[in-house]
C-alpha positions as CSV (number, residue, x, y, z in Angstrom):
1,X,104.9,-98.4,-35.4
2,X,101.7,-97.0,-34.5
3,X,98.9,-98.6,-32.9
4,X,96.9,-97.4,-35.5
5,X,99.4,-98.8,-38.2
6,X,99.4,-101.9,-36.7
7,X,95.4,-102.1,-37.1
8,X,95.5,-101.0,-40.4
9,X,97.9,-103.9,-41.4
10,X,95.9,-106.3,-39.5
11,X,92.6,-105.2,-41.0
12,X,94.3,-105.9,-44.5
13,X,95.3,-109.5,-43.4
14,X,91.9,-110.1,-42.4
15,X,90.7,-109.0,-46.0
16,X,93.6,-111.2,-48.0
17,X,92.5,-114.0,-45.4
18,X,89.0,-113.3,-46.4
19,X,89.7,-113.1,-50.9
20,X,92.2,-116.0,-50.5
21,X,89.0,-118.4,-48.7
22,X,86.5,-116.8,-51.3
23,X,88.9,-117.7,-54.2
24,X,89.5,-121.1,-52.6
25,X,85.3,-122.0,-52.1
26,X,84.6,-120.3,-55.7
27,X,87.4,-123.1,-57.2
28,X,85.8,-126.0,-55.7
29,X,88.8,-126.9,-53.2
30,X,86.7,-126.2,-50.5
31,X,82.7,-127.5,-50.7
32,X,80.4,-125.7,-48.4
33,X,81.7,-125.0,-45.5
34,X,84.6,-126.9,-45.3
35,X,87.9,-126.0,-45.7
36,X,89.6,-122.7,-43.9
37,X,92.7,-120.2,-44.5
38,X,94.8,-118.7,-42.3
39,X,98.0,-115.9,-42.4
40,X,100.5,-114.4,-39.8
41,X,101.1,-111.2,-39.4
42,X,105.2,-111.7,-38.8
43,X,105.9,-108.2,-37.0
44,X,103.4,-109.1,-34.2
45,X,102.8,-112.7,-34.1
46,X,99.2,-112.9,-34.6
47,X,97.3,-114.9,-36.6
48,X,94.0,-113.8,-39.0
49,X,91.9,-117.1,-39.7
50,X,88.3,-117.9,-40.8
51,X,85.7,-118.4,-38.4
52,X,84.0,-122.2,-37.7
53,X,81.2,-123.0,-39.9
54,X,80.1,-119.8,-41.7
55,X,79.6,-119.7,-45.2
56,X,82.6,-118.1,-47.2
57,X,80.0,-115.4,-49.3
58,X,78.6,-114.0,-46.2
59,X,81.7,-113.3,-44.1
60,X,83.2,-109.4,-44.1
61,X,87.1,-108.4,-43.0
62,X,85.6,-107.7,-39.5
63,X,84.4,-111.9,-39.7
64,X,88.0,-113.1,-39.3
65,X,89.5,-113.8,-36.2
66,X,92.7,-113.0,-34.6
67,X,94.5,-115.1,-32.5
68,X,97.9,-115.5,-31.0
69,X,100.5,-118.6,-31.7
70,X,99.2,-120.8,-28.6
71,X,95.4,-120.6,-29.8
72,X,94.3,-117.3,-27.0
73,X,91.3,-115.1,-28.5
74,X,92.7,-112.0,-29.4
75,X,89.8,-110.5,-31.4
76,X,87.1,-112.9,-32.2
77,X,83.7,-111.6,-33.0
78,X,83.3,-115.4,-33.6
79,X,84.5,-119.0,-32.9
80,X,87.6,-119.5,-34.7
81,X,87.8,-122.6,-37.2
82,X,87.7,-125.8,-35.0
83,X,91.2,-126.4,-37.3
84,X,92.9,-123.6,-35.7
85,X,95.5,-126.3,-33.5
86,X,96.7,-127.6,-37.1
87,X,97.3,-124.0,-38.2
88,X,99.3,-123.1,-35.1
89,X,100.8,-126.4,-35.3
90,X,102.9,-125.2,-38.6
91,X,103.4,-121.7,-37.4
92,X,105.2,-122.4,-34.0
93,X,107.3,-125.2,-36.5
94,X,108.1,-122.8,-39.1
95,X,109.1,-119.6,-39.0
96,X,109.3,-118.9,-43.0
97,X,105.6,-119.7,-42.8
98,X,103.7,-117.4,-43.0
99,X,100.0,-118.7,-44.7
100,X,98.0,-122.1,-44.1
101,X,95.5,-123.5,-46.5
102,X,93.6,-126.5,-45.5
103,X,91.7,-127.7,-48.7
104,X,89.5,-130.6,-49.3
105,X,89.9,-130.6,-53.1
106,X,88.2,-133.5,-55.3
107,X,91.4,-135.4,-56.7
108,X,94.0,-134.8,-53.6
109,X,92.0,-136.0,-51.4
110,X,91.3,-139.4,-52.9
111,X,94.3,-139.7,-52.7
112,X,93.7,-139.1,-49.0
113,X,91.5,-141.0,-48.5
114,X,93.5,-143.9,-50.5
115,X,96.8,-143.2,-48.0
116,X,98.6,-142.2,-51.2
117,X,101.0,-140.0,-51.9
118,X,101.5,-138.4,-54.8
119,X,104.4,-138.7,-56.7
120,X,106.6,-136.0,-58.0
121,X,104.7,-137.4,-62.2
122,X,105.0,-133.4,-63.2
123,X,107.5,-130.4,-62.8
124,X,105.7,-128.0,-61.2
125,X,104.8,-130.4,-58.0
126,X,108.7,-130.2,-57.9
127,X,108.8,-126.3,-57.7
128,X,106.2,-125.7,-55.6
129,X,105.5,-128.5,-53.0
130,X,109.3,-129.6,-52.9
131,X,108.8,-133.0,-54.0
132,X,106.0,-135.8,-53.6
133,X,103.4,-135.1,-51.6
134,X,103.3,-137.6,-48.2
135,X,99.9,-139.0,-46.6
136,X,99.8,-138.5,-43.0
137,X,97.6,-141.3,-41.2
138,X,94.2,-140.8,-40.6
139,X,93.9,-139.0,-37.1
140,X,91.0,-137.2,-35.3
141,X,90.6,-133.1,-36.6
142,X,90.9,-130.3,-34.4
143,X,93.3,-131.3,-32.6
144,X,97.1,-130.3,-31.8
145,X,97.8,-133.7,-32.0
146,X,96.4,-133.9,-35.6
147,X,98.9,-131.1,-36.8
148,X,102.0,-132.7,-35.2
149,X,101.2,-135.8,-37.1
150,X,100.4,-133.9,-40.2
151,X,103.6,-131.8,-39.8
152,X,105.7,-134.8,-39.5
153,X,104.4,-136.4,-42.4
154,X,105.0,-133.1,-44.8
155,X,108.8,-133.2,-43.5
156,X,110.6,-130.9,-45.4
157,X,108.0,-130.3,-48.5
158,X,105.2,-127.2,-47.9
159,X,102.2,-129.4,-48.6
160,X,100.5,-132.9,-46.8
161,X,97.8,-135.1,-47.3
162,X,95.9,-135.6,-44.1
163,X,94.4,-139.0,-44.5
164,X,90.8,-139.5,-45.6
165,X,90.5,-135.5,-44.8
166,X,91.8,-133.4,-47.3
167,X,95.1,-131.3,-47.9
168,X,97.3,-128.5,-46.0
169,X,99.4,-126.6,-47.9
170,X,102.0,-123.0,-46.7
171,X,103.8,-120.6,-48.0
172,X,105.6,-117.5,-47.3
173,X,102.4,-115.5,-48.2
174,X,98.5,-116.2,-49.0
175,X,99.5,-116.4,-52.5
176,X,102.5,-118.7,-52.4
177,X,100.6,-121.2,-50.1
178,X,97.7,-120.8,-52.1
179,X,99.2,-121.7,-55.5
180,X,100.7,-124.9,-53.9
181,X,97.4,-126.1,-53.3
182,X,96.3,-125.6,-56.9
183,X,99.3,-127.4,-57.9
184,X,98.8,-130.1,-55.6
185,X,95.5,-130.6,-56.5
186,X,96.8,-130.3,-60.5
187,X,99.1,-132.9,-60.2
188,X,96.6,-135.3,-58.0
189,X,94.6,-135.1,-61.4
190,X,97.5,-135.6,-63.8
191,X,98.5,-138.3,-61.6
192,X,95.7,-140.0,-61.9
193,X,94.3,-139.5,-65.3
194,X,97.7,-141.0,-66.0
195,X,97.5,-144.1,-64.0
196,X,94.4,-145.0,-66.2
197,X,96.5,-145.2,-68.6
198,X,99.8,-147.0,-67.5
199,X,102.6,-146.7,-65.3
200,X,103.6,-143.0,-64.8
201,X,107.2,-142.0,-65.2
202,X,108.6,-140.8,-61.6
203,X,111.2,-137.8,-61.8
204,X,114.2,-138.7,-60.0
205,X,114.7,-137.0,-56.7
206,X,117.9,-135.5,-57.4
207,X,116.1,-133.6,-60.4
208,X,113.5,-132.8,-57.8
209,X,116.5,-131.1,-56.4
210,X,117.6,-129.4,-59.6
211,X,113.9,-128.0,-60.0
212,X,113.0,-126.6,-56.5
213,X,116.1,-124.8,-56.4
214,X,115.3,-123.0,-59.3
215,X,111.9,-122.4,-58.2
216,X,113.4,-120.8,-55.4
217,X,116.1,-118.8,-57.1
218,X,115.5,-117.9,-60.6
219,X,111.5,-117.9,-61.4
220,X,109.5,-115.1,-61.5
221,X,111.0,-111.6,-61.0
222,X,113.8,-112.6,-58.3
């Protein structure tokens, strides 16, 4: 492929990168500044992500930085988010992945800041997160160290709770990751309109099963 090609196809990340962060801010999942988005390009490696501290409404395409899988510049007009070691973290684990949302949405993260995990109370946590939703310990941001303990905690499921922080959630694409942190942050509320009310009902994990494989296989247009 062309070297123009392959800038083209960068340039695009850098603008899903960019709609995916404005869509996130605009929902309320990420006050302020807070928050960032990330996606990797699979054919070269590299890695478009928000820049550290700038408001979401006045960044451009040409804003987002680029970087490779061990964290070196590779075109950054500015400082990349100080997140950008959890980001890597799940990229050099997972090769499917290929988008990182870190939100700090209202109910989730009470839960983080609780230390609870949230329970797989509703179907579609099933489908998209791959059953509940673990709480990693509370650990010190920005760090490589704070991704490997967040990546342990989310095992084999495509979202975390990082404890008293906020929430990561991938996908194969900015969509895909993005939706499971809507739906985390849906069930979060279900889950805990419904504890005000009694003792939710659990779906057993072998249904949990039953339901992400036919996420996986048969919803949508597959």
């Amino acid at each position: 492929m062309s070297a123009t090609a392959v800038s083209e196809r960068l340039y695009d990340l850098k603008k899903a990168v960019l709609e995916t962060s404005l869509r996130m801010s605009r929902s309320g999942m990420a006050p302020a500044t807070w928050g960032n988005v990330s996606a990797r390009d699979p054919e070269t490696g590299l890695v478009a992500i928000t820049p550290s501290g700038m408001p979401y409404e006045s960044l451009r395409p040409e804003d987002i930085c680029l970087v490779d899988l061990e964290g070196n510049h590779v075109e950054c007009p500015w400082k990349p988010t100080v997140e950008t070691p959890l980001h890597l973290v799940f990229y050099r684990a997972k090769p499917w992945c290929n988008a990182v949302v870190h939100t700090h949405s209202l109910y989730a993260t009470a839960f983080a800041a609780l230390g609870m995990e949230i329970p797989v109370v509703v179907a579609t946590l099933a489908s998209a997160a791959g059953g509940s939703v673990r709480c990693a310990p509370y650990t010190v941001s920005g760090t490589t160290h704070f991704g490997e303990v967040a990546l342990e905690a989310m095992g084999d499921r495509t979202a975390v709770l990082l404890g008293n922080h906020g929430v990561v959630a991938l996908g194969t694409s900015l969509p895909d990751a993005y939706t499971v942190a809507e739906v985390v942050e849906n069930a979060a509320k279900i889950y805990h309109y419904a504890l005000t009310i009694g003792k939710p009902n659990v779906i057993p994990e072998e249904e949990v099963t039953r339901i992400r494989a036919k996420y996986l296989t048969k919803y949508g247009q597959k």
